[in-house]
C-alpha positions as CSV (number, residue, x, y, z in Angstrom):
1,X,-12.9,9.5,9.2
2,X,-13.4,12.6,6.8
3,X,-12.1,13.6,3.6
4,X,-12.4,16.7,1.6
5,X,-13.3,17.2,-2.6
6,X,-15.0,15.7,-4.7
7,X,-13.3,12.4,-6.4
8,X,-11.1,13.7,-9.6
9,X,-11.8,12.6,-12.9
10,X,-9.7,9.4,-13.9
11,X,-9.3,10.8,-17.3
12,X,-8.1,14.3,-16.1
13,X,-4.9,12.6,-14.1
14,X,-4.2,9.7,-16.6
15,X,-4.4,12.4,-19.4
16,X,-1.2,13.9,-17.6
17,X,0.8,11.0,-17.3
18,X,0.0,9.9,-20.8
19,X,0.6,12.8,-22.3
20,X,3.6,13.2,-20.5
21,X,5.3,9.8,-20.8
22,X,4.8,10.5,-24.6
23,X,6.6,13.5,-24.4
24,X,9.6,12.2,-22.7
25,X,9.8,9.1,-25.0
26,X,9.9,11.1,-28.1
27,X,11.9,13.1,-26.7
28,X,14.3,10.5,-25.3
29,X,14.2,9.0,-29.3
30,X,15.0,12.3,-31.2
31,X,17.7,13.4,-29.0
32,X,20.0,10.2,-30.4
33,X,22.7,10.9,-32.2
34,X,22.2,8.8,-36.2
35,X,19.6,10.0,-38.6
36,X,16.3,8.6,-38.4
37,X,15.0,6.4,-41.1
38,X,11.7,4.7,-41.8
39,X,11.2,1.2,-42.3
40,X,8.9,-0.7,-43.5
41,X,6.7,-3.3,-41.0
42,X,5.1,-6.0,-41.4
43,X,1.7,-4.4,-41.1
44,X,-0.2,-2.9,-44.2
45,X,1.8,0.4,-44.5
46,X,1.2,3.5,-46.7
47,X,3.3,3.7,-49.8
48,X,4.5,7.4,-48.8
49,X,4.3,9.6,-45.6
50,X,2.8,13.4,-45.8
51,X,2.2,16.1,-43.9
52,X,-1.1,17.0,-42.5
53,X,-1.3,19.7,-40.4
54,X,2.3,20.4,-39.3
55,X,2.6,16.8,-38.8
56,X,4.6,14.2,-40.7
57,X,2.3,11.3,-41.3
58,X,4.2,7.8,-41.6
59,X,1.3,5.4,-41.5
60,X,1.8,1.6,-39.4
61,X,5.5,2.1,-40.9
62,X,8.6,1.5,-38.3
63,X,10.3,4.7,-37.5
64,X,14.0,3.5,-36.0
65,X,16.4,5.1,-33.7
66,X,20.0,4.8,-33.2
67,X,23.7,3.7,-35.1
68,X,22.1,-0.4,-35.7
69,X,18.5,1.2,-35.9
70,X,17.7,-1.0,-33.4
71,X,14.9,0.9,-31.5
72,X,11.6,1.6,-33.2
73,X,8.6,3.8,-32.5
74,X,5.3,3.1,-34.6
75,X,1.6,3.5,-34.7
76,X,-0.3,-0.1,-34.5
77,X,-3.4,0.4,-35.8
78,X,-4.8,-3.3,-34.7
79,X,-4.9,-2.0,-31.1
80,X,-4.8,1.8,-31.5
81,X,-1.8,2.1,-29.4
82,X,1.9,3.8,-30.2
83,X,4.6,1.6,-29.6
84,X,8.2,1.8,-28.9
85,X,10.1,-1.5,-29.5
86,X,13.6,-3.0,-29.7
87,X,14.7,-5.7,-32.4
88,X,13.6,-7.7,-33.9
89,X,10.9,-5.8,-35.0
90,X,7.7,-7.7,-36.5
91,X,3.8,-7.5,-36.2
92,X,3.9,-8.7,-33.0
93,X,7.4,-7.9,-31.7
94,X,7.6,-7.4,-27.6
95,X,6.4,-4.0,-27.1
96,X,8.7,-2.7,-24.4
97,X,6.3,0.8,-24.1
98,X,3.1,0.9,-25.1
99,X,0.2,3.7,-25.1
100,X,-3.1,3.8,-25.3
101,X,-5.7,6.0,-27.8
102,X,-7.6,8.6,-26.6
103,X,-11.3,6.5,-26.1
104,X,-14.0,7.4,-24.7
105,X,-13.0,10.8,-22.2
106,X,-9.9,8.5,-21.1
107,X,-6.5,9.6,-22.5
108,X,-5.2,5.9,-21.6
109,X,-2.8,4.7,-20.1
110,X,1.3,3.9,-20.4
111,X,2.5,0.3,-20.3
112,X,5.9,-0.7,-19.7
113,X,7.1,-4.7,-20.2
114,X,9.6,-4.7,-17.4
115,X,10.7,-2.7,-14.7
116,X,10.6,0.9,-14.7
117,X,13.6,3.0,-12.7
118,X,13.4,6.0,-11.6
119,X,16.3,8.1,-9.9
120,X,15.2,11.3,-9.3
121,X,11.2,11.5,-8.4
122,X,7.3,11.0,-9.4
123,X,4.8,13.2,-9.0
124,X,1.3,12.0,-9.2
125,X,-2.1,13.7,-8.6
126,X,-3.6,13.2,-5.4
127,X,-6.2,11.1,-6.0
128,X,-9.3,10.4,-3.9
129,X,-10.5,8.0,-2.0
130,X,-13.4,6.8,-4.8
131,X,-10.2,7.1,-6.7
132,X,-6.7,6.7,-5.4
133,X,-3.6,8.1,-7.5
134,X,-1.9,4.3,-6.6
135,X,-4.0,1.4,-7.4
136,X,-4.1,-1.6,-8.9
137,X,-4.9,-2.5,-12.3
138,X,-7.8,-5.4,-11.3
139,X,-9.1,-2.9,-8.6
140,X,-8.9,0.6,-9.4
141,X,-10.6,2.1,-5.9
142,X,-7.9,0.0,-3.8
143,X,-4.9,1.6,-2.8
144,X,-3.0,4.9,-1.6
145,X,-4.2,8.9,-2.0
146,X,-3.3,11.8,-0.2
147,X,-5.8,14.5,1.9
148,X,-4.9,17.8,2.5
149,X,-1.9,18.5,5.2
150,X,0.2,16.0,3.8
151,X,-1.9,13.0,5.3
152,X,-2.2,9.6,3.6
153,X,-5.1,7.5,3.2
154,X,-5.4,3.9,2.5
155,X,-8.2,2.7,0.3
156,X,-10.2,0.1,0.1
157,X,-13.2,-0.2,-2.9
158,X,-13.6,2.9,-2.4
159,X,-13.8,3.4,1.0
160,X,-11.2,4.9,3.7
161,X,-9.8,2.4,5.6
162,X,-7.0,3.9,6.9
163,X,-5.2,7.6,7.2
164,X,-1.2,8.5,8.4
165,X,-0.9,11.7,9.8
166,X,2.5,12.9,11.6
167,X,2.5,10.7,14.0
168,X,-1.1,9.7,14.5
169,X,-2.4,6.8,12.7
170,X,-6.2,7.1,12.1
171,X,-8.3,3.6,11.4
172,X,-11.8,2.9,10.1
173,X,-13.6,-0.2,11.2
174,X,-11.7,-3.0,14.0
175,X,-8.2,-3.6,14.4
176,X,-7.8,-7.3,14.2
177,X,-4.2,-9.0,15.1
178,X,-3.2,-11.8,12.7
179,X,-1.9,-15.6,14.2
180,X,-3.1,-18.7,14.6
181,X,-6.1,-17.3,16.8
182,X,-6.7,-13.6,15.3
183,X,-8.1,-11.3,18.2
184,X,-10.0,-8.0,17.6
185,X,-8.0,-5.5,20.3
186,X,-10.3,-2.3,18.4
187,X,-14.0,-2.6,17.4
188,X,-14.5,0.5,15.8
189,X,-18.1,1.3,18.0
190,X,-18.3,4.6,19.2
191,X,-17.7,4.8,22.9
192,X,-15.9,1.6,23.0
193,X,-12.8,0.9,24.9
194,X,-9.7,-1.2,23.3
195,X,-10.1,-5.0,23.4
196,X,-6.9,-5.6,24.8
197,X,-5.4,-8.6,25.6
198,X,-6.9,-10.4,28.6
199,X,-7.0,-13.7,31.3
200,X,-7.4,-15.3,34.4
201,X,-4.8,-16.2,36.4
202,X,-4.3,-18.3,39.6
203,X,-1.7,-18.6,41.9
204,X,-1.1,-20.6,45.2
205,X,0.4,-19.1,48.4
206,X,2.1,-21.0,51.3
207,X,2.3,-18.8,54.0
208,X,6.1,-17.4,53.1
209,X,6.0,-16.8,49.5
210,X,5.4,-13.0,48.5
211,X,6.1,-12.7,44.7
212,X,4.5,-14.9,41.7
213,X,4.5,-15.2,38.0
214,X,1.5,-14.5,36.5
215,X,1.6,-16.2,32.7
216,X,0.0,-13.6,30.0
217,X,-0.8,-14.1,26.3
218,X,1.6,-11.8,24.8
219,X,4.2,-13.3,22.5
220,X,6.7,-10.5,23.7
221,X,6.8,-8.8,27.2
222,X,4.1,-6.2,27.4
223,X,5.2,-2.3,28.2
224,X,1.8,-2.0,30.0
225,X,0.3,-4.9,32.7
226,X,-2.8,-4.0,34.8
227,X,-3.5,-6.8,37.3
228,X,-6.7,-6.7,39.6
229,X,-6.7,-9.5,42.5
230,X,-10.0,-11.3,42.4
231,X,-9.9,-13.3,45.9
232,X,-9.6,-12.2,49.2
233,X,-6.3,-14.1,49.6
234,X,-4.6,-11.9,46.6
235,X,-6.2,-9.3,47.6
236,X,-2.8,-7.9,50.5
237,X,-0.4,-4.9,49.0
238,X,1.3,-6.2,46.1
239,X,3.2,-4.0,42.8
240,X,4.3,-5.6,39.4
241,X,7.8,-6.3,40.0
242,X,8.6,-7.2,36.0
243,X,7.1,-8.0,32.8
244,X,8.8,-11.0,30.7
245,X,8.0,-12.3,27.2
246,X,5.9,-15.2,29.0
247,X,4.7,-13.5,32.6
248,X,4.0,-10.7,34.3
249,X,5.8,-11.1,38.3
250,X,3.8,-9.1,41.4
251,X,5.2,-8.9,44.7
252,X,3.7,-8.6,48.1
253,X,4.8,-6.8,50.8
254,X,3.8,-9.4,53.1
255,X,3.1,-13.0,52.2
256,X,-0.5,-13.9,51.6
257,X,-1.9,-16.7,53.2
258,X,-1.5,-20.3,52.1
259,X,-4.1,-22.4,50.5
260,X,-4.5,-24.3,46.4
261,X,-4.4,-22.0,44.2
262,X,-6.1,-19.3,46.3
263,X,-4.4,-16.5,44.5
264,X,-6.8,-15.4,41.4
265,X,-6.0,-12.1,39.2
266,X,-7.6,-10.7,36.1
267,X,-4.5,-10.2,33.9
268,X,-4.5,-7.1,31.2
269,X,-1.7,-6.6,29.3
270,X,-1.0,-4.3,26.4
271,X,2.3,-3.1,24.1
């Protein structure tokens, strides 16, 4: 499995979606409707706010949004974050949003306390596979990227495990099914063929008898069933005559000769 690029800066996408989310949610705060007025918290606040550079400076103070002032966006300078909260408000009130400082190269991230709904669309980077655009917060090199062509990969620290094209699905390593006895039906070697699904089965003829049911290890009928005879008895014309969720039947065109279980087949069946 290939993939293109080198892996993108974390601090170059989270940067974006910091930067944005900040955006929106002042946005979202100055668009409503009452006047804005400052507050005062229960952190150690300065006495008035000024300007520096363009900018109006307010200090750890609450500044509140709406008719009951009941939303509030403020600085916390304990964590170096920017909150937006809704009463009561407090030095340590649930923060609802949350966003980091700008430490060390990485613009930080956006935290939200509950769900978060979207109805139209997001857009993330791509990501790579070192460093995938949807990950988790324990494991940041597990989880879901996209390669050129539309294609999506699955990683796994850090390494490709999986890739969905249009109709092709592309896997690193084996293929292993899950149950109560997991069986590898793909080893990942080069040049090996499919481990598919496998047995022995035995049958007995009585001299009239020309079609059998072969049991297979399937839990559902199989689309494909390959059976080789592996006596001389079994081994007379026969074709697979049906497929069930437990067997596969064969059919002779002429009944094979009688004898105790003198019928033997190797059984492969696949889905």
């Amino acid at each position: 499995m290939t993939y293109d690029g080198e892996p993108e800066a974390k601090s170059s996408r989270r940067g974006f979606l910091a930067g944005s989310s900040a955006v929106g949610i002042i946005g979202l705060l100055s668009g409503c409707s009452s006047m804005t007025q400052l507050t005062s918290g229960n952190q150690a606040s300065e006495t008035d706010s000024e300007t520096v550079d363009g900018f109006e400076k307010f200090g750890n103070r609450w500044v509140t949004f709406g008719e009951e002032s009941d939303w509030g966006l403020r600085y916390n300078s304990s964590t170096n974050e920017l909150e937006v909260v809704h009463k009561p408000f407090g030095a340590n009130p649930r923060r609802n949003i949350r966003i980091e400082a700008d430490e060390n190269g990485d613009k930080g991230d956006v935290y939200v306390d509950d769900s978060l709904i979207v109805k139209n669309e997001v857009e993330v980077s791509d990501g790579t596979v070192q460093d995938p655009s949807y990950n988790f917060v324990n494991q940041n090199d597990t989880g879901l990227w996209r390669e050129d062509g539309g294609i999506l990969g699955v990683s796994t620290a850090g390494e490709p495990t999986a890739l969905f094209d249009n109709g092709t699905t592309r896997v690193e390593g084996d293929v292993t099914t899950t149950g109560e006895v997991p069986q590898t039906v793909w080893d990942g070697a080069s040049g090996h063929a499919p481990n598919l699904p496998a047995t022995t089965a035995t049958a007995s003829g009585d001299g009239s008898k020309t079609t059998f049911s072969l049991s297979h290890p399937l839990d559902t009928a199989p689309r494909v069933a390959t059976v080789t005879p592996s006596s001389a008895d079994a081994a007379g014309t026969f074709w697979v005559s049906d497929k069930t969720d437990a067997a596969v039947e064969v059919t002779y065109g002429s009944p094979p000769p009688s004898g105790s279980e003198n019928l033997t087949f190797d059984l492969v069946v696949s889905l």
